[in-house]
Every structure is written in C-alpha cells, then in structure tokens.
C-alpha positions in Angstrom: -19.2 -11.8 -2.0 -18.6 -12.5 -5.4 -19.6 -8.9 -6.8 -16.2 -7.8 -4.8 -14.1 -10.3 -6.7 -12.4 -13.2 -6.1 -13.1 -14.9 -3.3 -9.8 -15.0 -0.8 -8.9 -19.0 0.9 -9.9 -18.1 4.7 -13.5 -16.1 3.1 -14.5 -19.6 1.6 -16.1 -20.6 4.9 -18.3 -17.4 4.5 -18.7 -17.7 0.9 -20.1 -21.3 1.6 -22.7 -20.2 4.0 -23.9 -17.2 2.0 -24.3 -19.5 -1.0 -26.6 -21.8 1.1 -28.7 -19.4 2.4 -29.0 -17.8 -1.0 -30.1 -21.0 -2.2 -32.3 -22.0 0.6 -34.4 -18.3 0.1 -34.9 -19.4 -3.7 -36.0 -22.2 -2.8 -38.6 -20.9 0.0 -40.3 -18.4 -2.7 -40.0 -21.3 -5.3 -42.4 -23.6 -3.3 -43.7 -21.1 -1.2 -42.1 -22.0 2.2 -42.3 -19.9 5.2 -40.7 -22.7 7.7 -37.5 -22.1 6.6 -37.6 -19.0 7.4 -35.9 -19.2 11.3 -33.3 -21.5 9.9 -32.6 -18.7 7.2 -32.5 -15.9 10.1 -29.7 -18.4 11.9 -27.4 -19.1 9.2 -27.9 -15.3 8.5 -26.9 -14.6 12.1 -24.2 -17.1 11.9 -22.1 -15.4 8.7 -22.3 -12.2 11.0 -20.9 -14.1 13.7 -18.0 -15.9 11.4 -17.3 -12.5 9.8 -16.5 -10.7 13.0 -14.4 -13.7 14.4 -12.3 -13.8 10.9 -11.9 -9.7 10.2 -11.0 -8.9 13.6 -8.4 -11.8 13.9 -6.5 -11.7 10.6 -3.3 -13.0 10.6 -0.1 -11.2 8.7 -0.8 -13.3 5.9 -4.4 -12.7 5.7 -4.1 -9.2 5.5 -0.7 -9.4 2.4 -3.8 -11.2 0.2 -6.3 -8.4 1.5 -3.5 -6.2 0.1 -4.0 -7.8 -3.0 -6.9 -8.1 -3.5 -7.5 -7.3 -7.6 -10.5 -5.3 -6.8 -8.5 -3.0 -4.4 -8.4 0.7 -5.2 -5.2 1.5 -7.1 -3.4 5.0 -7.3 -5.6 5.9 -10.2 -8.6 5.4 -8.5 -7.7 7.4 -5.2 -6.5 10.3 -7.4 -9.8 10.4 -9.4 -11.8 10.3 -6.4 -10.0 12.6 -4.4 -8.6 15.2 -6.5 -10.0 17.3 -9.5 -7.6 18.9 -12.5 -5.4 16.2 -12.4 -2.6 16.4 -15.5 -0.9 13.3 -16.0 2.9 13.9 -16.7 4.8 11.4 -18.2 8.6 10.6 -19.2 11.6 10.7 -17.3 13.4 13.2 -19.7 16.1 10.4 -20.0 15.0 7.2 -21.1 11.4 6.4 -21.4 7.8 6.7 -19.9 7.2 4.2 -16.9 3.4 2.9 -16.8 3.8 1.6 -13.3 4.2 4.8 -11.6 2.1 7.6 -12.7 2.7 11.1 -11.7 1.5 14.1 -12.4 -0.1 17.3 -10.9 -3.7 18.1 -9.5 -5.8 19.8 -6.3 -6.9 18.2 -3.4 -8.9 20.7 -1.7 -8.4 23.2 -3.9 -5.0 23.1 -3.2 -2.4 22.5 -5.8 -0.6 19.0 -5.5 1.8 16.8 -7.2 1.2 13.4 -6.6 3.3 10.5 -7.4 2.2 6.6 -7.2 2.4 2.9 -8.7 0.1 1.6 -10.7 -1.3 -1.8 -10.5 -3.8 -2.8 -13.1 -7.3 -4.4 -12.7 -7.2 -7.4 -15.3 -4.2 -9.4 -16.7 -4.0 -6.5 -20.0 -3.9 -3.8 -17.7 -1.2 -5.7 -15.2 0.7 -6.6 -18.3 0.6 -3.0 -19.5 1.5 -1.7 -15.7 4.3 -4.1 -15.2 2.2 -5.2 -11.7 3.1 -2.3 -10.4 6.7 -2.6 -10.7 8.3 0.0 -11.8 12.3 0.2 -13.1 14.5 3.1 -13.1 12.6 5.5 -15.2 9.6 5.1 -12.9 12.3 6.4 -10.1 13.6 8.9 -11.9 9.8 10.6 -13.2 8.7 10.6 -9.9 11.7 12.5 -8.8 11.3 14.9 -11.6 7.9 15.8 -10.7 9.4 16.1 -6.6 11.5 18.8 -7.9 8.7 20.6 -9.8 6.7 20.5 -6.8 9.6 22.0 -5.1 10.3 24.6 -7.6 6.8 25.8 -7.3 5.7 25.0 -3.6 3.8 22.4 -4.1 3.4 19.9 -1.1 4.1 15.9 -2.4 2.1 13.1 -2.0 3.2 9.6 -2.4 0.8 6.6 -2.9 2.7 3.2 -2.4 1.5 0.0 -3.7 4.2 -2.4 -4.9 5.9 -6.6 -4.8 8.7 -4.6 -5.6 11.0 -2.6 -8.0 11.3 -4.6 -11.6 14.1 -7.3 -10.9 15.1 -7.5 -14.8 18.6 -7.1 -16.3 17.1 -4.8 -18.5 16.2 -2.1 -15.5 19.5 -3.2 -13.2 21.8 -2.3 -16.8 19.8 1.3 -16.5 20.4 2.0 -13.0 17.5 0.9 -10.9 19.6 0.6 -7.5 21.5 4.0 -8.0 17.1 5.6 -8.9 16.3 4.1 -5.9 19.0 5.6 -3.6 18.7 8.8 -5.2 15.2 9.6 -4.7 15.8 8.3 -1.0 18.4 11.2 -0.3 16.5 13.4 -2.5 13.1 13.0 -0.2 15.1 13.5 2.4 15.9 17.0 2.0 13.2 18.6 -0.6 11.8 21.6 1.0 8.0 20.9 0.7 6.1 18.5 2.6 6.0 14.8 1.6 3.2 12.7 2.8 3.3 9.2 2.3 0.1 6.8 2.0 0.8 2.9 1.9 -2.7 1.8 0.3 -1.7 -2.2 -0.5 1.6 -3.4 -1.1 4.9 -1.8 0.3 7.5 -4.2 -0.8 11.5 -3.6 -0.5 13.8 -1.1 -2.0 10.2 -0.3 -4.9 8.3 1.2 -2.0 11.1 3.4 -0.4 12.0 4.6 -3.4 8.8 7.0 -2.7 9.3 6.5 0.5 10.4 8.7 2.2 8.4 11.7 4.0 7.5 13.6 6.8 4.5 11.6 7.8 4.4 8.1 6.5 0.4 6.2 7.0 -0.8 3.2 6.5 -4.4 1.9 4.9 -5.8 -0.8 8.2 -4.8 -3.9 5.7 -1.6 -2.6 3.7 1.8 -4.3 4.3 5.3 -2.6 3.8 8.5 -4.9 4.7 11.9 -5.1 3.4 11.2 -8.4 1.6 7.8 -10.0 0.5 6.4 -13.2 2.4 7.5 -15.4 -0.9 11.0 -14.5 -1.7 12.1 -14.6 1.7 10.5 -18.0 2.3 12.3 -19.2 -0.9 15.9 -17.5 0.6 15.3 -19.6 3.7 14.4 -22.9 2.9 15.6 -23.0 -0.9 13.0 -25.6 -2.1 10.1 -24.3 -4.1 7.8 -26.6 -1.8 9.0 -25.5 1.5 9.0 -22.3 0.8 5.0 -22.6 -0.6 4.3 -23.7 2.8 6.3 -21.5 4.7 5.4 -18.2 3.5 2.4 -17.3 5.9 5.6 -18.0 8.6 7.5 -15.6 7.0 4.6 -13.3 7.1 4.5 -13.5 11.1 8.4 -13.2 10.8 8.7 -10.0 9.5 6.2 -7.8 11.3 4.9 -6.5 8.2 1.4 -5.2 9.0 0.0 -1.6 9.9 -0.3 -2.6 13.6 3.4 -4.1 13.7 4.4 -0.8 12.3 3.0 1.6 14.1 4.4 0.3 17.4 7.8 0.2 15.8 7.6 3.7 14.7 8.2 3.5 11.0 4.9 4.9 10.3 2.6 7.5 12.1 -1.0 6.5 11.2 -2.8 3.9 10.5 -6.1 4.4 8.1 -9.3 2.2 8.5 -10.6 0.2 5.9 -13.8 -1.2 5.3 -15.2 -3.9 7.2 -13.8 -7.1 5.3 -11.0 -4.6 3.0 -10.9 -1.6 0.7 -12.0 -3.7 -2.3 -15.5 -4.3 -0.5 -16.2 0.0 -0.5 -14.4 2.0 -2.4 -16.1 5.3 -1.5 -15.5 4.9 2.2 -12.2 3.9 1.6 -11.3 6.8 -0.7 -12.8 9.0 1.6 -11.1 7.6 4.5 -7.5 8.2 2.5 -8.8 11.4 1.7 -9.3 12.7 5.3 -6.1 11.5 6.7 -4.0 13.2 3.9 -5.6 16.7 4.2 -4.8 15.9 8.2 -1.2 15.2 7.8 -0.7 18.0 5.0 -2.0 20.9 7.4 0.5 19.5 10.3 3.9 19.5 7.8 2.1 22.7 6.7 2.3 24.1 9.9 5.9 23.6 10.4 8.8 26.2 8.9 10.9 24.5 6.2 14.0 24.0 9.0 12.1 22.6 11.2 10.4 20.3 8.3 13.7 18.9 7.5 15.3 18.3 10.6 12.3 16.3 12.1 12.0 14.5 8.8 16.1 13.9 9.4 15.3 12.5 13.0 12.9 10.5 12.1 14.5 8.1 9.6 17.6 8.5 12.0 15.9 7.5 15.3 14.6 4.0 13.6 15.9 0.6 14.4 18.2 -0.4 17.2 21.3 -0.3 17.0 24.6 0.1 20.0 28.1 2.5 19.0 30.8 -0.3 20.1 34.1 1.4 21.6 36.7 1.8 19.7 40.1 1.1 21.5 40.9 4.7 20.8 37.6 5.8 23.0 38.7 2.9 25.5 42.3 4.6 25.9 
C-alpha cells in the first residue's frame, strides 16, 4: 500500500496485515518453509475480506481524506491524460498569473476545448508554489477570461474542481476575491456554450462555485463539495481548537457532503466511479473513467439549442434547496 502513498488512519488495519504476510513469505523462502503456507493464503483471504467491509462502508469523513489523498490525480494530470494540444494560458489581463487554477485550451476527442481547473501540487514545493489549490481573485478572473474565449469561438467549457477553498488572505479580500467569485457565478450562468463540471477531490465553499456552475455538474465516487469544510465548521461550532479536532468527522456526517448525499439532493447529476480503494490507487482507470463521463455529458448539452441550454441550466440552480414564499399581508388582503 505504500507505493500509493501515505497510508490513511482507518487503512492501518490493512497496512498491518499486508506487512505481516509480507514478512511471513520472506521468511518461508528464507528458511525454506512450505507450512506456512495455508496460514499465508488466510491472512491473504482475510485483507480481501477487511478491504471490502472498509471500502464499501466509508464514512463522510473517510471519503474528505480519500479526497485528499496526495497521490490523487490533480487537474494537470486528467488534462494530460485525456486531452492532446493542450496550450496553457496564463494571466488575468489585470493583476497577475494565478498558479492554482490553470486554464487554457486543448481537444478532447478531437474536439476543441477550453478547460479550466485548480491545481493542487504533489509535494510540499509544488503545494507551496500552487497555493494548495487555493486560488485568489485573479484565479477567478483567468478562468472567466478563458469562459468568454470559449464563448467567442464556440468552444464547449470544462471545469475540474478540487479545492479547501478560495485563498482567505487580506491580500486576495483587498483585490476583490468575493466580488471574482460572484461574478463568474452569474457569468456561468448565462454563457452560451456548454459548461460541464467535474468535482475530482475537494469542492469546498464559495472556491469551488466559483467554477461551478454548469449544465451538468458530476461527481468522482470519493470527491466532496459542501458549503464549508469538516474543520472550519467544527472550529465555528464548538470554538475550542480541541473540540473541534474531535468533532470534525461529526461535522462531516452533518453536512451531507459526499457524492451519494448529493446526488439524491439534486445538486449534481452523476456520480463517477473510482477505483477500488480511491483514484490515487489507479490513475489510468480513473482518468479514463473522468474521461468517459465528460465526452457523455458534452454530447447531451451538445444536443440542446442554446435557449433551451440556458433556461434548463436557469432551472436547475433555481429548483435547489427548500424553501416556502410567506404571505405578505398585501397577498392576505
């Protein structure tokens, strides 16, 4: 398990058994032992058992660590293993170049695609360089530039999400980050060409819907999207740092924020299998897996006239939540 990366808390029982048998079929070829063989074959038989029992049961919290995971595919990755000719654009025309959201244009297909995404990075230089995936205002404001290229020239829009959030700095808040975010959010909502969102690991707050927003919206099998992530709203809560360490996997359960939960709520419209044990463990098959559902979702918006496009887009971000119109004592009268 190792070779995949670190080794997540609830795989440890796993780990431990895997280790054991690895050391017990060293230890048969050292001294030449074939007697341990049956007790290799059940402790074999019995990691297959625990890994079935702990994949198919993951709790909400389980699956926010799956998310990420350091060896998970980022947006890089999914665009270099899905797409050829891809140009890299960079800048915002206003400010500055944002390293945790890279955009650009490319083919998927052989169809011509602009593609927008955060970047997470694989090591703590790369993180460091990609801001975690956080990106400020600029970020914001270069994806909506390449948007409105791909508008100007037809080009359908795909957004790959994978954020903790938008960059809480003073630095980012002094350069507009709420008034980026809002603005790509009633941008979205009306550009012409289809917009296909793909949550592939983290979907946290107003940093995820600020590519958001589109006329299908999927899901990767162990991605998470939620208004808030597990920790800060734990720490809102109970305002003690120790509490809120112990009450996080609570808030997890609390706020409904896996693909399952979703799905059945209606905020997205797919959900995208991943690889037994998470994306990290198969890249390939979980590239490939992205791959097909995209090309899916892009021939149904494709299939639709550009009205039509809009208005369904309109009703589905309208028809979410509940919510009841209380008379007014005007309507009463």
């Amino acid at each position: 398990m190792e070779e995949n990366g670190p080794i997540l808390e609830f795989e440890k029982p796993i780990y431990e058994l895997e280790k054991r048998i690895e050391e017990m079929r060293n230890y048969a070829v050292t001294e030449n032992l074939d007697a341990l063989a049956d007790e290799i074959q059940r402790l074999e038989e019995e990691v297959v058992r625990q890994r079935q029992k702990t994949y198919a049961n993951l709790t909400r919290w389980q699956r926010v660590l799956i998310a990420r995971h350091p060896n998970r595919p980022h947006t890089l990755d999914y665009i270099n293993g899905m797409m050829t000719d891809f140009v890299e654009l960079h800048g915002d025309r206003s400010f500055g170049d944002d390293k945790a959201m890279v955009t650009g244009l490319a083919k998927m297909d052989g169809r011509p695609i602009a593609v927008v995404g955060h970047q997470k990075g694989k090591n703590t230089k790369e993180n460091v360089m990609r801001n975690f995936g956080m990106a400020g205002p600029e970020g914001y404001r270069k994806a909506l530039r390449i948007m409105r290229l791909a508008e100007k020239f037809d080009m359908p829009v795909l957004s790959l999400v994978d954020t903790p959030g938008a960059y809480p700095g003073a630095g980012a808040e002094e350069r507009g980050q709420a008034e980026a975010i809002a603005r790509n959010i009633y941008e979205m909502g009306r550009l012409r060409v289809p917009i296909i969102v793909m949550v592939i690991g983290e979907g946290a707050s107003g940093g995820a819907l600020g590519i958001g927003v589109g006329d299908r919206v999927i899901m990767m099998e162990n991605a998470w999207y939620s208004v808030i992530s597990p920790e800060p709203c734990s720490t809102i809560l109970w305002k003690d740092q120790e509490k809120a360490a112990a009450r996080k996997a609570d808030c997890a359960e609390a706020l409904r924020l896996s693909a399952t939960d979703l799905l059945q709520f209606g905020v997205i419209d797919e959900i995208v299998p991943e690889p037994f044990g998470g994306a990290h463990r198969d890249h390939e098959t979980s590239i490939a897996n992205v791959r097909k559902s995209i090309l899916k979702a892009l021939h149904e918006a494709g299939e639709q006239s550009v009205e039509e496009r809009l208005e369904a887009r309109l009703e589905k971000y309208s028809s979410m939540g509940a919510y009841d119109v209380v008379p007014t004592a005007d309507d009463q009268s």
